[in-house]
C-alpha positions as CSV (number, residue, x, y, z in Angstrom):
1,X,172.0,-84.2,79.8
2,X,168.8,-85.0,81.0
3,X,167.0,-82.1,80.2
4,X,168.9,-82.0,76.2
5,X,167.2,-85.7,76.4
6,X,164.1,-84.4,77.1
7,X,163.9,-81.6,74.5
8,X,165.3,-83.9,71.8
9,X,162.4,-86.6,72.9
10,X,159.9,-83.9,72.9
11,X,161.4,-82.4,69.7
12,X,161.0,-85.6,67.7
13,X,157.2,-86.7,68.8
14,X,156.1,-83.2,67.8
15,X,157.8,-84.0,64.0
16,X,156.3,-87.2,64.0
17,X,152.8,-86.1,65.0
18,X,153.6,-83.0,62.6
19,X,154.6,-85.4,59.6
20,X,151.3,-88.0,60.6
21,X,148.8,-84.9,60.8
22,X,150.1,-83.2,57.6
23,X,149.6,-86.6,55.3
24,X,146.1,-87.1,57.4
25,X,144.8,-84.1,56.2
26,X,146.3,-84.7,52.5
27,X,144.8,-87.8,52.8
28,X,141.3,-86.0,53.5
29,X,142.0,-83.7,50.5
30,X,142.6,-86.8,48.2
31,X,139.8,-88.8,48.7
32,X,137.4,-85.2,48.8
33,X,139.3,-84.8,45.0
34,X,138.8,-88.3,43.8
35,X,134.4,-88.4,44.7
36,X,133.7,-85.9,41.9
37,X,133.3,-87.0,38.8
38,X,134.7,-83.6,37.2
39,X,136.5,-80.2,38.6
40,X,136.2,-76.7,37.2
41,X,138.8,-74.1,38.6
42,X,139.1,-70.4,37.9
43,X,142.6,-69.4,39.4
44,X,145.0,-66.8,39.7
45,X,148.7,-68.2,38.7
46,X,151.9,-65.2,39.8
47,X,155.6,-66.0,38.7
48,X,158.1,-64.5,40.4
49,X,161.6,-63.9,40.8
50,X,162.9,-61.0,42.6
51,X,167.0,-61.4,41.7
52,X,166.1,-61.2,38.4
53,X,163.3,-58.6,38.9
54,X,160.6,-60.4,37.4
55,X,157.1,-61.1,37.8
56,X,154.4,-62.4,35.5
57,X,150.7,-62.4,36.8
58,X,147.8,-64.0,34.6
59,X,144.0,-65.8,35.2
60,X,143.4,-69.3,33.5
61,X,140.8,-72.0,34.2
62,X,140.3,-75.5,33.9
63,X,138.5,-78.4,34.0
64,X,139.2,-81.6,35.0
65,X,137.8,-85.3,34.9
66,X,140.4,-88.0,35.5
67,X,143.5,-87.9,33.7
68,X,141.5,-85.5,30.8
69,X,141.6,-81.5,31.5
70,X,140.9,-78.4,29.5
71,X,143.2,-75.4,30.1
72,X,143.0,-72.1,29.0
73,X,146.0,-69.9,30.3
74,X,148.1,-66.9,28.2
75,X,145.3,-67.1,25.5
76,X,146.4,-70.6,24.6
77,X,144.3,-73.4,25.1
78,X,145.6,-77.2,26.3
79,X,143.7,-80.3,25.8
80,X,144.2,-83.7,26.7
81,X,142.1,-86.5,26.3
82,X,143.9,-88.7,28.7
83,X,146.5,-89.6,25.7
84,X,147.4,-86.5,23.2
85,X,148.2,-83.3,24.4
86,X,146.9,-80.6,21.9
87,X,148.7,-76.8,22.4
88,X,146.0,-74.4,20.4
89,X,147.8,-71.0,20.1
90,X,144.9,-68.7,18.2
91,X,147.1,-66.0,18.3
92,X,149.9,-68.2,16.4
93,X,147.4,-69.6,14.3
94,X,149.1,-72.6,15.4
95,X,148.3,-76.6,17.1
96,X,150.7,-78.7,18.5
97,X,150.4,-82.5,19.2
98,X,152.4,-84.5,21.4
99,X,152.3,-86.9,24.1
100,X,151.9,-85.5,27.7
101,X,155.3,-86.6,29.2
102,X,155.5,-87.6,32.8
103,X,159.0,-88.2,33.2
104,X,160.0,-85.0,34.5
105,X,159.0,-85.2,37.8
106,X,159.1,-81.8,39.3
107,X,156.4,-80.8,36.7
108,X,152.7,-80.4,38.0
109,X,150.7,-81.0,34.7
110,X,146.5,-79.6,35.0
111,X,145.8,-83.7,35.4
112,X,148.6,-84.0,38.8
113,X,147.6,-80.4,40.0
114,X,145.3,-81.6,42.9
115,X,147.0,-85.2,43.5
116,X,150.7,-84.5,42.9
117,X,151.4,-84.6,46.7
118,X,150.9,-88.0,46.7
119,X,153.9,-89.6,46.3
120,X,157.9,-87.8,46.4
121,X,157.4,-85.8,49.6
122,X,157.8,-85.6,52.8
123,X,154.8,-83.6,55.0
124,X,154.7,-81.1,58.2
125,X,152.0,-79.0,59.3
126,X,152.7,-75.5,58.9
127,X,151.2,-72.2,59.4
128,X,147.3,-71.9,59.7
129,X,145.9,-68.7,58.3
130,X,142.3,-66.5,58.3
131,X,141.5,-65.7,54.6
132,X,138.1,-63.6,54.6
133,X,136.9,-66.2,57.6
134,X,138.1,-69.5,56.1
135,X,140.9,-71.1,57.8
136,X,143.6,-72.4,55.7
137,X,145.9,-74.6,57.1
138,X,149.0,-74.9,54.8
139,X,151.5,-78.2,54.6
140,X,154.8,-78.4,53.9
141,X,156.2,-80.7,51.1
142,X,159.6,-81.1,50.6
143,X,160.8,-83.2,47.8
144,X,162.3,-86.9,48.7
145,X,164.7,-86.4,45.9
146,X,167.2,-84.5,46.5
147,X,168.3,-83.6,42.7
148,X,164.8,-82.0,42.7
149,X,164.4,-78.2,41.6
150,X,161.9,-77.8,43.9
151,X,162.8,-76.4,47.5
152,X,160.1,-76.9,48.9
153,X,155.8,-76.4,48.7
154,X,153.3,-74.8,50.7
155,X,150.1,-76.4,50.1
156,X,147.0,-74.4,51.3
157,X,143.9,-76.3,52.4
158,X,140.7,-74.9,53.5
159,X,140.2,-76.8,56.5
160,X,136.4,-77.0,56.2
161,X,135.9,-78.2,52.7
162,X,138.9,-80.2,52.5
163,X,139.9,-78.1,48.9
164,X,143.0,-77.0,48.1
165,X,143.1,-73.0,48.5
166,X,146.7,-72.0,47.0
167,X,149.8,-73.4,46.2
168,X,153.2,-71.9,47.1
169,X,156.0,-72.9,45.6
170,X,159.5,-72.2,46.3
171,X,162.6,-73.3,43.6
172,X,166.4,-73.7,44.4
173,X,166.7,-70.8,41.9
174,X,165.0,-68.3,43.9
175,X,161.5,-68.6,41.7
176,X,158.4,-68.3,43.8
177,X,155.0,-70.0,41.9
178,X,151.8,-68.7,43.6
179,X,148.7,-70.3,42.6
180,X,145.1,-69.4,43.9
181,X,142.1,-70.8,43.2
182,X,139.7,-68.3,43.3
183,X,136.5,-70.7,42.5
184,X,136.0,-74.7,42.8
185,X,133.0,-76.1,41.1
186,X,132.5,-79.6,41.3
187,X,130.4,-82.4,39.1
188,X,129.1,-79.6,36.5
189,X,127.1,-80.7,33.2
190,X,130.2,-80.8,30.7
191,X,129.6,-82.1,27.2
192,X,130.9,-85.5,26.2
193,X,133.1,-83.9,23.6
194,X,134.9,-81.3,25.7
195,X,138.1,-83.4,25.7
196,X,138.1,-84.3,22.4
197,X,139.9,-82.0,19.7
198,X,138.0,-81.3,16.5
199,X,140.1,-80.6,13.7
200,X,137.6,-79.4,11.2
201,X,137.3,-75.6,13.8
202,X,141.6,-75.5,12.5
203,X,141.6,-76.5,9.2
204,X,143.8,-72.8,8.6
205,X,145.9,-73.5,11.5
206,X,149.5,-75.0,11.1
207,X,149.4,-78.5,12.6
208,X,152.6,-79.3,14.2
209,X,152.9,-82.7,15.1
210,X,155.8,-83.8,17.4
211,X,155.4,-87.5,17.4
């Protein structure tokens, strides 16, 4: 009895230090994310599924500054200027305004993508890797609710500039969402109209308005 004692008392201090290092270094990430006035990612994004055999690889890139980001992904561009989402489809000839909805909580949107952790999880330290001599040290989220479609999240951080590496995300479903970052530039010269949408460059496009 003892001894069962013992590993149980040993089991749960380990948790506990695993949980309080794994916010710490979230923490660290958070405050690294929030100095910079604007972010501009280039990132690889995979989609996978292997029950029903599929798999979708693509490239976007973004930029972000606050609650405003540019996105260009599947040759459609997103812009939001902190209130109207704008969906510019060149291939559809085609924009679509709406109001970026946070109410669906399992849905990382360009402005959550590196601050979503911060609330609706729990945290434990998980595997630390070598990636061509960085050392990423991944952390575990698992959703507090327990409705959510999320099993759980790996979230990769390079350990030595506190930047989030990849993301790893595992659904109830069986859907595995890998996203890498493959460069992180920080506080670049960006014009004071990058956020805003100019409606004279679609005056052929179909202007779908949702609201």
């Amino acid at each position: 009895m003892r001894i069962l004692i013992t590993i149980l008392f040993f089991t749960l201090t380990f948790n506990a230090f695993s949980q309080n290092k794994g916010k710490a270094l979230l923490n660290e990430v958070s405050e690294k994310v929030k100095s910079y006035d604007n972010i501009a990612i280039d990132f690889k994004y995979v989609l996978e599924n292997t029950s029903e055999n599929i798999k979708q690889e693509t490239r976007g890139d973004v930029i972000l500054q606050g609650d405003k980001y540019k996105l260009n992904i599947l040759g459609v561009t997103r812009l939001f200027n902190g209130q109207t989402l704008y969906n510019i489809s060149p291939e559809d000839e085609e924009v679509t305004i709406s109001s970026e909805s946070d109410n669906e909580e399992d849905s990382i949107t360009p402005s959550k993508m590196l601050s979503f952790y911060e609330d609706g999880y729990t945290y434990n330290l998980d595997i630390e890797q070598n990636v061509k001599g960085r050392k990423i040290q991944y952390v575990k989220l698992t959703p507090i609710d327990s409705n959510s479609e999320i099993k759980h999240i790996l979230l990769g951080i390079d350990v030595q500039t506190k930047h989030i590496y990849n993301l790893i995300q595992i659904g109830k479903n069986g859907t595995k969402t890998t996203l890498t970052v493959n460069s992180f530039k920080t506080n670049e010269p960006i014009s004071k109209s990058l956020f805003t949408f100019d409606a004279d460059k679609y005056k052929d496009y179909y202007i779908n308005n949702l609201d």
